[in-house]
C-alpha atoms as a printed R data frame, in Angstrom:
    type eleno elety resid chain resno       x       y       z
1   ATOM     1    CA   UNK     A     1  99.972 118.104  74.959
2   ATOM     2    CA   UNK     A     2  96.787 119.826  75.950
3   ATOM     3    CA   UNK     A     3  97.009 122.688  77.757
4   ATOM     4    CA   UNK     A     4  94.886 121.289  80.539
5   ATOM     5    CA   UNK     A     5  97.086 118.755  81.867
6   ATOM     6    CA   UNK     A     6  98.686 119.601  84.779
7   ATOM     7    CA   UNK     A     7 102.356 120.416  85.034
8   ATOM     8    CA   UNK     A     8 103.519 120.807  88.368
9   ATOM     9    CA   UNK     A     9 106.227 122.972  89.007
10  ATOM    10    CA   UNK     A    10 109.856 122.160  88.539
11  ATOM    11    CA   UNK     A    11 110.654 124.084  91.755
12  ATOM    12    CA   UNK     A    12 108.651 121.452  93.864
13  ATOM    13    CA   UNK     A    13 111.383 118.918  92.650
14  ATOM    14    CA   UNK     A    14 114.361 121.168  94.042
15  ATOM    15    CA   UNK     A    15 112.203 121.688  97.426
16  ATOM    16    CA   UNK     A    16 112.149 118.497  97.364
17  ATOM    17    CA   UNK     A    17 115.912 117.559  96.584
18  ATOM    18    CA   UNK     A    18 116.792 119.760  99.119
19  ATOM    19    CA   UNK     A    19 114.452 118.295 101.705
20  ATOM    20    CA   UNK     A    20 116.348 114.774 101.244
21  ATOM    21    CA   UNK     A    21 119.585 116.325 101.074
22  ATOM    22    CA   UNK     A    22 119.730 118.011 103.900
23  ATOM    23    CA   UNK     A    23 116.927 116.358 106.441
24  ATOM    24    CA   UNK     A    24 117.140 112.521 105.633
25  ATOM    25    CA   UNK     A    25 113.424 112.636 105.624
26  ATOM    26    CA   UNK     A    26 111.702 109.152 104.796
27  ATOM    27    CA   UNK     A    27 110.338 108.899 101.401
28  ATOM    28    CA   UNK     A    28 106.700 108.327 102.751
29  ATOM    29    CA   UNK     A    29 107.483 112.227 104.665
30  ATOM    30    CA   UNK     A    30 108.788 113.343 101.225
31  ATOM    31    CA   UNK     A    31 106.045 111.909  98.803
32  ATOM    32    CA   UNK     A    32 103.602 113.669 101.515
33  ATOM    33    CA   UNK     A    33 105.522 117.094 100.655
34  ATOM    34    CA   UNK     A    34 105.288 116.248  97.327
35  ATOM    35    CA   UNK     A    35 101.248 115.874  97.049
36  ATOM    36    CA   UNK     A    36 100.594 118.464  99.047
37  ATOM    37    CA   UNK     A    37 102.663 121.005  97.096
38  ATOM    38    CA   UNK     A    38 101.335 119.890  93.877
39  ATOM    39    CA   UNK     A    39  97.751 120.103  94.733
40  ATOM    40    CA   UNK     A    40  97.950 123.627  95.844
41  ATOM    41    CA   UNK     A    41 100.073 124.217  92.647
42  ATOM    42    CA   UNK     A    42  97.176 123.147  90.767
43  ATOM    43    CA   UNK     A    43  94.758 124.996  92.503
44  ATOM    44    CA   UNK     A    44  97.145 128.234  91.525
45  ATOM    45    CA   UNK     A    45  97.300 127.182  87.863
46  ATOM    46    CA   UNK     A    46  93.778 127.377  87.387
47  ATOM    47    CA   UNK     A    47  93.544 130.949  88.548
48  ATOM    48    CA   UNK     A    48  96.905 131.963  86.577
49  ATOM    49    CA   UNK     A    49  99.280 132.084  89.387
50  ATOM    50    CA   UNK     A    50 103.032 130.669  90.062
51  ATOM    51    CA   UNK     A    51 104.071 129.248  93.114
52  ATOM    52    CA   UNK     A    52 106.588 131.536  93.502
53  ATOM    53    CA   UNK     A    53 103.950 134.625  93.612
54  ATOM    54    CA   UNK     A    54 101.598 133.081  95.502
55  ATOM    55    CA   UNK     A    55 100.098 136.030  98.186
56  ATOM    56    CA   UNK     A    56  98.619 135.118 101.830
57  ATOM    57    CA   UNK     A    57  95.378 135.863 100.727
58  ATOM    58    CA   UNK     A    58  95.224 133.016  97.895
59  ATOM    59    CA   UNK     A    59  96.699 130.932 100.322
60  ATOM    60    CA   UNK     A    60  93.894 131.371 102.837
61  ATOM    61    CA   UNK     A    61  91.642 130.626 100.026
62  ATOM    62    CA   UNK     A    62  92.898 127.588  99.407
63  ATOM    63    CA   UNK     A    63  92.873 126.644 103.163
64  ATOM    64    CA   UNK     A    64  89.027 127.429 103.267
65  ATOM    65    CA   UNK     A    65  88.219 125.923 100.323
66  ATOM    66    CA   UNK     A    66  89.363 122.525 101.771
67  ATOM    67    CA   UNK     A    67  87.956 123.073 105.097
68  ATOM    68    CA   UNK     A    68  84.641 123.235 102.818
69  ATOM    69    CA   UNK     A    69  85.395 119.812 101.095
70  ATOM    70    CA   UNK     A    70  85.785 118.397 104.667
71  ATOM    71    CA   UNK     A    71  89.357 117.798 104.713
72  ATOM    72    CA   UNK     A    72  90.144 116.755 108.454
73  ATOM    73    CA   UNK     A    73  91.867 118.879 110.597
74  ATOM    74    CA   UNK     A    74  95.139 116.426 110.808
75  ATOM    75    CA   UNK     A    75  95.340 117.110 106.881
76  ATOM    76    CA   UNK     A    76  95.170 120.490 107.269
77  ATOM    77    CA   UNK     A    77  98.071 120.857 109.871
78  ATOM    78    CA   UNK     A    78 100.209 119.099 107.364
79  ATOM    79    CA   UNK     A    79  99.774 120.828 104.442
80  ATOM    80    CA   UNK     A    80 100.480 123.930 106.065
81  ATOM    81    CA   UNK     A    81 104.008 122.193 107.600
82  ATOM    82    CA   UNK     A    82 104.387 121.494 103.724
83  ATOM    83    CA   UNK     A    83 103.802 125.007 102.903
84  ATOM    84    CA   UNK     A    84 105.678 126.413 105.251
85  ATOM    85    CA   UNK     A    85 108.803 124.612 105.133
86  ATOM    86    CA   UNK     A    86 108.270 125.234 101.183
87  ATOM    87    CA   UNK     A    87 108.375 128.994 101.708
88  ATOM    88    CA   UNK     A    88 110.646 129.035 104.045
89  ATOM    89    CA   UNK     A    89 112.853 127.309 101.717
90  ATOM    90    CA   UNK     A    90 112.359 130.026  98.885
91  ATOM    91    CA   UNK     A    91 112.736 132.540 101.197
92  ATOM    92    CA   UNK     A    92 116.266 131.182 102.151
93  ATOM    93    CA   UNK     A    93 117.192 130.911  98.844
94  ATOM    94    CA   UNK     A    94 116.134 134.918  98.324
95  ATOM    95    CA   UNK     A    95 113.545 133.381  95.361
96  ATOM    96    CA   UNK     A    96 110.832 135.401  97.253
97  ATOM    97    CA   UNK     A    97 111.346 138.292 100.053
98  ATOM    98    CA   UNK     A    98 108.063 137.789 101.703
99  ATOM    99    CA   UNK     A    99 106.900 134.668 103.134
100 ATOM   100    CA   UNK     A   100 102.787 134.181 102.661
101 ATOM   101    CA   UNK     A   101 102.745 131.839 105.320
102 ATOM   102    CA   UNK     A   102 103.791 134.295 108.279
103 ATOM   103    CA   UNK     A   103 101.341 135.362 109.413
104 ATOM   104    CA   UNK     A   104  98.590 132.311 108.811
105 ATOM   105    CA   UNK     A   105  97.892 130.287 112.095
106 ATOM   106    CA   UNK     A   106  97.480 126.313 112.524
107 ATOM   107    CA   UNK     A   107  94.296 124.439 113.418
108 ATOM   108    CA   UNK     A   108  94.367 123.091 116.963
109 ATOM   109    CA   UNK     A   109  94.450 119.285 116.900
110 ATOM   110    CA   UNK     A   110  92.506 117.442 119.204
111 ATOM   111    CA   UNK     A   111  94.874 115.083 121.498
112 ATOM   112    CA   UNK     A   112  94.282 111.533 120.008
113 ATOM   113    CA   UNK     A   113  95.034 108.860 122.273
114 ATOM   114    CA   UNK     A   114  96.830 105.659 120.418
115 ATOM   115    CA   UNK     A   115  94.750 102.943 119.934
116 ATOM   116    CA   UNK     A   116  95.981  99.551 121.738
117 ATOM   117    CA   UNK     A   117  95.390  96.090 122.610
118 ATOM   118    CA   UNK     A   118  95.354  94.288 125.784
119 ATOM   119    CA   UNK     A   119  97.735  91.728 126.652
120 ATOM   120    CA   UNK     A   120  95.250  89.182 126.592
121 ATOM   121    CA   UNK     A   121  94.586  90.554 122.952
122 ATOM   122    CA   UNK     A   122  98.200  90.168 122.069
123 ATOM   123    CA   UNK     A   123  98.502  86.621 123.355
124 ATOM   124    CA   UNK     A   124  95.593  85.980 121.276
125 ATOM   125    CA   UNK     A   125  97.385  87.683 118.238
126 ATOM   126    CA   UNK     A   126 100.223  85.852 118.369
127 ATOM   127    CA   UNK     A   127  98.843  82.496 118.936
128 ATOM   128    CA   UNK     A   128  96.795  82.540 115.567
129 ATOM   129    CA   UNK     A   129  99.792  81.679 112.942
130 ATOM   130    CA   UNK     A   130 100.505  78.378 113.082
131 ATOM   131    CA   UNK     A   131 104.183  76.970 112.786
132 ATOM   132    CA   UNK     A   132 103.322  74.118 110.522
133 ATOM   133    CA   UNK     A   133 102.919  76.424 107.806
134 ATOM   134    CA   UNK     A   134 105.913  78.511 106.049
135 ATOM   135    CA   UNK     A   135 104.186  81.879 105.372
136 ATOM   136    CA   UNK     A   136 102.872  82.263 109.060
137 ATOM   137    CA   UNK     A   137 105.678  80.312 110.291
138 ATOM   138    CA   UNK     A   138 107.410  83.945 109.056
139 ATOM   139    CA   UNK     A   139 104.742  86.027 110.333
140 ATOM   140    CA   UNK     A   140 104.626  84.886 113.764
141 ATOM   141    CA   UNK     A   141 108.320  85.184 114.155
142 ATOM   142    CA   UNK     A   142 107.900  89.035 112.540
143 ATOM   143    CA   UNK     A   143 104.947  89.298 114.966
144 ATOM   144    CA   UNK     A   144 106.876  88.587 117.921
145 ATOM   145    CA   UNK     A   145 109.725  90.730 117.093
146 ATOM   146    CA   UNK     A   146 107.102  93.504 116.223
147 ATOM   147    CA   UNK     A   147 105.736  92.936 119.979
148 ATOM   148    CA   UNK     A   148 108.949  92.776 121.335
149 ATOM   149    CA   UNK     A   149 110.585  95.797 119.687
150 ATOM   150    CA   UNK     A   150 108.362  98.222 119.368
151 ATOM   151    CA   UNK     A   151 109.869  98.740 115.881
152 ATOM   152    CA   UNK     A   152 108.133 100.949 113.290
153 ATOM   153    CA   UNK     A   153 106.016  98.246 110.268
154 ATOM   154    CA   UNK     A   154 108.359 100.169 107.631
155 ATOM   155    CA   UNK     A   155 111.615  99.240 109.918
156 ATOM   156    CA   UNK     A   156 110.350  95.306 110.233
157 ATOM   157    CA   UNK     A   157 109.442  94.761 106.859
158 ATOM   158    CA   UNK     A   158 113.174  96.649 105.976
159 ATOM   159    CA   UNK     A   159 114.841  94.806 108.350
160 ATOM   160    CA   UNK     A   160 118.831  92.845 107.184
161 ATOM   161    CA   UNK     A   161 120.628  89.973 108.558
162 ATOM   162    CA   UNK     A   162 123.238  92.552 109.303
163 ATOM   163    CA   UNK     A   163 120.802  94.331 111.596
164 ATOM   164    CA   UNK     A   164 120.050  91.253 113.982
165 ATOM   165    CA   UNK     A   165 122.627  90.496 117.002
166 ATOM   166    CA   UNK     A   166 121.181  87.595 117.719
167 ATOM   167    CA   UNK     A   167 124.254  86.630 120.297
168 ATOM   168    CA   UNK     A   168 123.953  89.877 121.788
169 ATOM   169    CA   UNK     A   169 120.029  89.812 121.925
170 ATOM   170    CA   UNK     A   170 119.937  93.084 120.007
171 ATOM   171    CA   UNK     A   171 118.576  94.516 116.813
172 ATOM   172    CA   UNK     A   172 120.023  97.336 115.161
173 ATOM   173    CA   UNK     A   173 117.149  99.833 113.633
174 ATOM   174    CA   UNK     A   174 117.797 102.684 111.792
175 ATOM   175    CA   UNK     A   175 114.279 105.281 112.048
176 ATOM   176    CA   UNK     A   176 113.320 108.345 110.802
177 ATOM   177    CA   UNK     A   177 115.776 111.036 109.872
178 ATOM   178    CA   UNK     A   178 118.696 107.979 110.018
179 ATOM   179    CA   UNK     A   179 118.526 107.890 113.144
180 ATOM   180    CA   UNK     A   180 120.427 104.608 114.209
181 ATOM   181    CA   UNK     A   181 119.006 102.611 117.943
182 ATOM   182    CA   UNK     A   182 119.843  99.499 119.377
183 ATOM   183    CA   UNK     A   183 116.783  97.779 120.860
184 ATOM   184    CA   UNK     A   184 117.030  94.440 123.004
185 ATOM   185    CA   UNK     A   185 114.841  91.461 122.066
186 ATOM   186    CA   UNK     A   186 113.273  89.143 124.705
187 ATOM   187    CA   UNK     A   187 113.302  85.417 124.976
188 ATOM   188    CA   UNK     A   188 110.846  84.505 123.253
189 ATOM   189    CA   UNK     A   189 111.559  86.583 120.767
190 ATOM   190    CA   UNK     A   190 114.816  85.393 120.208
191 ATOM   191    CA   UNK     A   191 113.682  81.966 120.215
192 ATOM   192    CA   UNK     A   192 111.054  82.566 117.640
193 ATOM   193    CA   UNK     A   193 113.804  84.546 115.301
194 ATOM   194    CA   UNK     A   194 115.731  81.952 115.722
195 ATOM   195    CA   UNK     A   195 114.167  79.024 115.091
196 ATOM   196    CA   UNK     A   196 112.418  81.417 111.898
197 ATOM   197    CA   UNK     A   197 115.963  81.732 110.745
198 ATOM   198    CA   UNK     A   198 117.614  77.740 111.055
199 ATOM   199    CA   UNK     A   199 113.701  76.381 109.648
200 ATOM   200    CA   UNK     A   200 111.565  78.609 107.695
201 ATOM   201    CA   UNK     A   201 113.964  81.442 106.025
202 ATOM   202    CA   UNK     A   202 115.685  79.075 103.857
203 ATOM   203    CA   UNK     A   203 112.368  77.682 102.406
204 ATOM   204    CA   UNK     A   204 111.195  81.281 101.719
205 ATOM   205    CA   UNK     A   205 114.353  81.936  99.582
206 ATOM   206    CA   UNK     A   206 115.044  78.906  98.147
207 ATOM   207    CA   UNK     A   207 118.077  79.468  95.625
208 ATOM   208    CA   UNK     A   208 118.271  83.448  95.912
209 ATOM   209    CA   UNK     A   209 120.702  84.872  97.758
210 ATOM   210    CA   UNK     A   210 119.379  88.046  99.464
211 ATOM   211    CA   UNK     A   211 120.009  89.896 103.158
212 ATOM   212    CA   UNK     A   212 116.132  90.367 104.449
213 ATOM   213    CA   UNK     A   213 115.287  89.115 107.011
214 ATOM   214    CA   UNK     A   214 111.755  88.518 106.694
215 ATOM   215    CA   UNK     A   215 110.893  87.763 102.413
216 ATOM   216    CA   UNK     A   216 108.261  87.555 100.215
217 ATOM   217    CA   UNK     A   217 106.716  84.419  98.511
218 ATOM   218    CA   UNK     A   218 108.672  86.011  95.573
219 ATOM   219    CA   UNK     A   219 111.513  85.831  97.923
220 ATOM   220    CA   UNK     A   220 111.989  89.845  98.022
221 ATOM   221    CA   UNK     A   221 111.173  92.594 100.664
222 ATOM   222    CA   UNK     A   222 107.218  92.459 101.725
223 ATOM   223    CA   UNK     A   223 105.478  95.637 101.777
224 ATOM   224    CA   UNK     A   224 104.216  97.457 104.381
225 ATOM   225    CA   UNK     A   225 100.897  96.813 103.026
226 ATOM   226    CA   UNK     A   226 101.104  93.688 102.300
227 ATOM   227    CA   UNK     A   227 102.256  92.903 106.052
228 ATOM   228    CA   UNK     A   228  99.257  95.016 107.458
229 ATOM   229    CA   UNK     A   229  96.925  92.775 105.972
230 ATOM   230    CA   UNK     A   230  98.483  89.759 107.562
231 ATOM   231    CA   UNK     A   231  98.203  90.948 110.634
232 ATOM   232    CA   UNK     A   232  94.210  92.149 110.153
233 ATOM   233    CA   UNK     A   233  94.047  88.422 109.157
234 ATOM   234    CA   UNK     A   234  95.370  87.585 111.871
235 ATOM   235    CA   UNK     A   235  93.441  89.940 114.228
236 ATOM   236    CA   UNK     A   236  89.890  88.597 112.346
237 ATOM   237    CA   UNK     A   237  91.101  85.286 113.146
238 ATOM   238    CA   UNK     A   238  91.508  85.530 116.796
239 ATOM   239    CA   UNK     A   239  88.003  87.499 117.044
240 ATOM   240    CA   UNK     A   240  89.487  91.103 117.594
241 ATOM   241    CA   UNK     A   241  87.226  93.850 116.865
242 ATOM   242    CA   UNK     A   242  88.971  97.061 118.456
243 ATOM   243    CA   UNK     A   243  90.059  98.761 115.369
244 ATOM   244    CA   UNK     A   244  93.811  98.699 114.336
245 ATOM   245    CA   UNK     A   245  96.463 100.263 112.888
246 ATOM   246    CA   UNK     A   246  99.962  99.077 111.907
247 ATOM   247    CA   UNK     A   247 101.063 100.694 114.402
248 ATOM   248    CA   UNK     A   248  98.880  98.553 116.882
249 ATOM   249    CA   UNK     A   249 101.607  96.314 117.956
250 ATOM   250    CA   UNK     A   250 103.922  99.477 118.753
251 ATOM   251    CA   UNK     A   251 101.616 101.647 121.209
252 ATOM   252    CA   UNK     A   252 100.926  98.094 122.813
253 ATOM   253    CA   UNK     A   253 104.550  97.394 123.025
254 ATOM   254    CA   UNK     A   254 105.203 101.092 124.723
255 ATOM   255    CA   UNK     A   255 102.068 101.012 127.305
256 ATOM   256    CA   UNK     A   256 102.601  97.280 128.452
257 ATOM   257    CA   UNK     A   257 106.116  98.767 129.257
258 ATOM   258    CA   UNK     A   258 104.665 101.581 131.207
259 ATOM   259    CA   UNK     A   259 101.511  99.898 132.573
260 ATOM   260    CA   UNK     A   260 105.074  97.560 134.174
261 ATOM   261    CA   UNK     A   261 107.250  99.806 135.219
262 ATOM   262    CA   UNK     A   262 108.989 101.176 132.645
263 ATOM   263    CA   UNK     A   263 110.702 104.804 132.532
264 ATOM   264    CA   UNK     A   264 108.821 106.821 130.121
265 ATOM   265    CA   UNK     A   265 112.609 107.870 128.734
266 ATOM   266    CA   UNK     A   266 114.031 104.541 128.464
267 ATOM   267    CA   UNK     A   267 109.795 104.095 126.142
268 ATOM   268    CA   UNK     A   268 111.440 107.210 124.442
269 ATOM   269    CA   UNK     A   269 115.270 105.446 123.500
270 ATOM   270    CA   UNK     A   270 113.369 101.991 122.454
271 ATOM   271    CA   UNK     A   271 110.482 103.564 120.029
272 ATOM   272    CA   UNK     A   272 113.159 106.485 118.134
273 ATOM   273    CA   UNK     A   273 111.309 109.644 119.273
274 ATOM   274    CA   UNK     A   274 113.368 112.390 119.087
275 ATOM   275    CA   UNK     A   275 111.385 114.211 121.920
276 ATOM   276    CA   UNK     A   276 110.102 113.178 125.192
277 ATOM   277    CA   UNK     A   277 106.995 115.120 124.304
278 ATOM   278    CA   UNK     A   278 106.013 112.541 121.636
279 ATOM   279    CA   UNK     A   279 106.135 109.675 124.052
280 ATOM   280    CA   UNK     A   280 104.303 111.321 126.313
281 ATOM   281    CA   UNK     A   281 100.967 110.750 124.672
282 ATOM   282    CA   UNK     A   282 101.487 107.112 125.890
283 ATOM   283    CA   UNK     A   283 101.182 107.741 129.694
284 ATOM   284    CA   UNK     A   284  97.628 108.970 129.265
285 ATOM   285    CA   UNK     A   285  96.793 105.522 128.034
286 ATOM   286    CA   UNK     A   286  98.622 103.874 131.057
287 ATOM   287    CA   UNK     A   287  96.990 106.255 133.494
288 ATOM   288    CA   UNK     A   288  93.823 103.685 133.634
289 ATOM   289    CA   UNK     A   289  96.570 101.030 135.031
290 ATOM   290    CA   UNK     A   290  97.567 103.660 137.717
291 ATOM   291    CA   UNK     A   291  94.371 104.230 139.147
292 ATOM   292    CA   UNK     A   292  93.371 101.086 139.047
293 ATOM   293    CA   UNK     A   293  97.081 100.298 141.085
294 ATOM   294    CA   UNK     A   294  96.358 102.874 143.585
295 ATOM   295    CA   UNK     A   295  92.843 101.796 144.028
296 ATOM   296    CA   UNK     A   296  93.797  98.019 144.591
297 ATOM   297    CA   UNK     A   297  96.834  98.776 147.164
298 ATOM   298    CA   UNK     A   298  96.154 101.990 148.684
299 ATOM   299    CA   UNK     A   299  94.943 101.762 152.262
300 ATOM   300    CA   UNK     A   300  92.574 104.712 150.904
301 ATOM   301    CA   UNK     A   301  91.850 103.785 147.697
């Protein structure tokens, strides 16, 4: 093999074992670790260096050197969690006695407010598949459930039969870190899923026996991917220009909740944050709905 092909280094694999072990990351969290790690490897190959030697200097090198290629700020903060959590680790495990990280600070990211969609943009969403046919038969019920849930595209697309509680109105969703929530559906949710289950399912799977909830064509899990551009379909269809994200349908399932009512905690137990602080981002976008409140019933406003 030529000597310029890259080998990454085997110790990236046991980071990386130990990572799953031990956190329960998600393997989207632990291929990110993975690229990261290798890329700066490579960058220390070509200037005859191990991982394991690797000085703060080099490091900071190879920080600047992708600030000058443009890489955005967001990219930056998570290589150096990938770093760090890599050194840390060899550090634990006495492989090196000085960690080159210590003393190297993060960038400060800009507070990005969650893109979202009206309600009227919703209703609009979910009025564009049509029943009639099998495919968007599916997607509207997963649509609905999306709405209603709040769940994570990776969690929907995942979803089993053994997860639904359709007598209890539940679903049972296990997040990031295997982290296990129960999270109610609504009516029309439950109607949708339900009629989705008795009509369209069956057609979907034909002969094979399987426990998703929401199959392929091919009668096997959909992708995330493959679900995102369904709903961009979707979106084009019902003339929606604001730019999405598949995670569109979850910030507007958390600020319709607070632009109603809802107790930013109870936002916190439905969408699987771990901290309060995550879910806080959300009552920036619902601010607009306050003022607008006080304004309207305020004998001052």
């Amino acid at each position: 093999m030529s000597a310029n092909v890259y080998q990454p280094d085997p110790i990236i694999e046991a980071f990386i074992d130990d990572l799953w072990s031990e956190k329960g990351l998600s393997d989207n969290t632990l291929s990110a670790y993975r690229t990261d790690l290798q890329h700066f490897d490579a960058f220390l190959q070509q200037r005859g260096v191990r991982l394991i030697d690797a000085a703060r200097d080099i490091v900071q090198d190879y920080l600047g050197k992708r600030f000058d290629e443009g890489i955005k700020a967001s990219s930056q903060a998570r290589l150096l969690s990938s770093l760090r959590r890599f050194y840390g680790f060899l550090l634990v495990g006495k492989q090196i006695d000085k960690d080159p990280m210590a003393l190297i600070a993060s960038p400060k990211l800009a507070r990005k407010l969650p893109d979202t969609l009206t309600e009227a943009d919703v209703d609009a969403l979910l009025a564009e598949p049509q029943a009639e046919d099998t495919v968007e038969a599916r997607d509207k019920a997963m649509l609905e459930l999306l709405y209603a849930t709040g769940l994570r595209v990776s969690e929907l697309v995942g979803l089993t039969m053994e997860q639904l509680g359709l007598r209890q109105g539940l679903v049972r969703v296990t997040g990031k870190g295997g982290k296990e929530r129960l999270v109610p559906l609504g009516e029309v949710a439950l109607d949708e899923i339900s009629r989705y289950l008795q009509h369209t399912r069956p057609l979907l799977l034909g002969d094979v026996a399987s426990d998703v909830v929401f199959p392929s064509l091919r009668s096997r899990m959909m992708t995330r991917q493959t679900f995102w551009h369904r709903i961009k379909l979707y979106a084009l269809r019902a003339g929606i220009t604001k730019s999405l994200s598949p995670h569109t349908l979850r910030h507007a399932f958390a600020t319709h909740l607070l632009n109603h009512g809802a107790d930013l905690r109870v936002v916190q137990l439905l969408l699987g944050h771990s901290s309060l602080s995550t879910t806080q981002i959300y009552t920036h976008v619902a601010q607009a709905r306050l003022q607008q409140l006080h304004h309207q019933y305020h004998p001052r406003g």
